[in-house]
N, C-alpha and C positions, 0 to 999 in steps of 0.2 A: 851697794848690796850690804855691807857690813855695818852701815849707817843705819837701817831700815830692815834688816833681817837677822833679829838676834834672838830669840826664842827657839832655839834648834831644841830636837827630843835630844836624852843622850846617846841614844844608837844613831845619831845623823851626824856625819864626818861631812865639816865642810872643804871647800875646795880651796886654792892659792886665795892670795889676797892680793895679789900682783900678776902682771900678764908673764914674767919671768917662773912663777908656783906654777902658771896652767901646762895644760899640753900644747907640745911645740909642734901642734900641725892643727890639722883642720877639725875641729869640733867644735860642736854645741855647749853653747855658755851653758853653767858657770867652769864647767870641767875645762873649756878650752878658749879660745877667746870670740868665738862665736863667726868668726868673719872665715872668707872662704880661705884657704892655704896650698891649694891645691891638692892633686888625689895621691900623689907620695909621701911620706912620713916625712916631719920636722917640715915642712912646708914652710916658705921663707913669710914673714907676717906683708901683709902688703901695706904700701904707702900710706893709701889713705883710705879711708874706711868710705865707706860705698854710699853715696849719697840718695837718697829716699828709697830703700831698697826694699826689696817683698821680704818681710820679717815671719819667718816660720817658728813657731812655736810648740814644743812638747811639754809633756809632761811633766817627767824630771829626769835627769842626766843618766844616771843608771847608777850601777854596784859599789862599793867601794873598792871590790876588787875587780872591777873591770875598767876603773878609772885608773889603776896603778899599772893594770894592764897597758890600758890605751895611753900614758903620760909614760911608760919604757920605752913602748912603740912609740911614739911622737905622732900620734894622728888615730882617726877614727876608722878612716876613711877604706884603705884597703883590706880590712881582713871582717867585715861588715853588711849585712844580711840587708840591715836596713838602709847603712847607704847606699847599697847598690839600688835598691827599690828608689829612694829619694831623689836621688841621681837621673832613674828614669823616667820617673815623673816632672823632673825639673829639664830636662831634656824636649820631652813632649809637650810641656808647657811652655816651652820657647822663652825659658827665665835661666839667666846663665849665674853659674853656680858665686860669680864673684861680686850680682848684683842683690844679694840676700844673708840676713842678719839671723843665726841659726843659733834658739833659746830655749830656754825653759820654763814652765810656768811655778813650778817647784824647787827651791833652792836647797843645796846640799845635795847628800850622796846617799840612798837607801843601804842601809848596813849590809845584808844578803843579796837580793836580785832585785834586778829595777822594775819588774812585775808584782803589782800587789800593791797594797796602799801604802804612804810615806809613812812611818809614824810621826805623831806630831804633840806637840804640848799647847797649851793655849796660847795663843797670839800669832802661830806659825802661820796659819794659812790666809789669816788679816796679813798679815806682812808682810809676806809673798804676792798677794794681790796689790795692796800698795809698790811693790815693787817694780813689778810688771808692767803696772800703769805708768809708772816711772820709766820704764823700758820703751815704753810709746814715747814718750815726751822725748827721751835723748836722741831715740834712735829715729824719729819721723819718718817711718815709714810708707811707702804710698800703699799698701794694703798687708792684711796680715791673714796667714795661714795656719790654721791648729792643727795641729796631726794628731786625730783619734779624738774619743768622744770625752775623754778625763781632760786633753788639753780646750778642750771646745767651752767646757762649762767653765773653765778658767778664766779663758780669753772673753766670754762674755760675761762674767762677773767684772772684769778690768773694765771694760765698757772703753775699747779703744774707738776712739774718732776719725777712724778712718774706716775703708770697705772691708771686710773680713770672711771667711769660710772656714770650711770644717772641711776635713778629708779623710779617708782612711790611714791608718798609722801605720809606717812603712813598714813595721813587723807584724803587725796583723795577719791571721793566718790566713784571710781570704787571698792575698797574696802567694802561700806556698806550693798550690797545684801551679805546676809550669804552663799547662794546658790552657788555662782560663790568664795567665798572670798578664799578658801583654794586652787584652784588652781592659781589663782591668785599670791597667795603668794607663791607657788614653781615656779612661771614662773620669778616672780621677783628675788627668791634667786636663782635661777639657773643664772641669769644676771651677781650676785655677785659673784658665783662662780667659771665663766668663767673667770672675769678680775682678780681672784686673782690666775688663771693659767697662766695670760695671759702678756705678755713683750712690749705691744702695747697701747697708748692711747683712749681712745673713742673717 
């Protein structure tokens, strides 16, 4: 990352540069080391990293101050709107949470909220695309997931070689009626479902 993503604006705070900087539980790279940790804070890192795993990708990580936040707590996981939704879509989609590589398509930290566009200087979002593409190659995943439409047009600029989809994004507001939320969320895992039967790109 550090090799290949150096163009940051200067309101973009980047994250560790060692798994020792990140958060000590379960987050989304680059804030945290992307691999599962379990759903309790400081989650112990596991052995070995997950072999051809469904690679979910967002946007970008979030706030700077919700990363200092989530790196005190040591994990994302339990006080989290989105991951509870993720969780349920990963659940329904019959993909357990320790066989998936949980990223970003935007490197660094949005200075204010993680809503809104990153600011950027020239070269930032070429190098983030090269990076991601890089992101396929390490991490071989047997198919990849974008959550939300900003990571969707990412992931298809990277032009990953393997099957891929587009889903709603776990914070997305179609998600917050209670009423509608639980089918919602088998419409979206049955999405994920289908691409991980599926020999064809989105």
């Amino acid at each position: 990352m550090s090799r290949i993503v150096q163009s940051y604006h200067p309101e973009v705070r980047r994250t560790g540069r060692t798994i020792d900087e990140l958060i000590a539980g379960t987050a989304f790279f680059p804030g945290g080391t992307g691999v599962w940790r379990g759903e309790k804070v400081k989650g112990q890192l596991p052995q070995d990293f997950p072999q051809s795993p469904i690679m979910l990708v967002a946007h970008n990580f979030d706030s700077v101050v919700a990363y200092e936040r989530s790196k005190s707590r040591g994990g994302e996981v339990e006080a989290s709107f989105f991951w509870k939704i993720l969780r349920e879509c990963l659940r329904e989609s019959h993909v357990p949470p320790e066989n998936c590589f949980f990223t970003n398509a935007l490197m660094g930290l949005q200075p204010r909220s993680a809503v809104g566009p990153m600011p950027v200087v020239q070269g930032y979002e070429e190098q983030c695309r090269e990076f991601l593409g890089r992101q396929f190659e390490i991490v071989g995943p047997q198919a990849v997931v974008a959550l939300g439409r900003k990571a969707r047009d990412r992931v298809r600029a990277a032009a990953p070689s393997v099957p891929w989809i587009d889903v709603l994004h776990p914070s997305a507001r179609e998600f917050k009626p209670r009423a509608t939320r639980s089918q919602l969320i088998k419409e979206q895992a049955a999405r994920v479902r289908l691409i991980l039967g599926s020999d064809s790109h989105a």
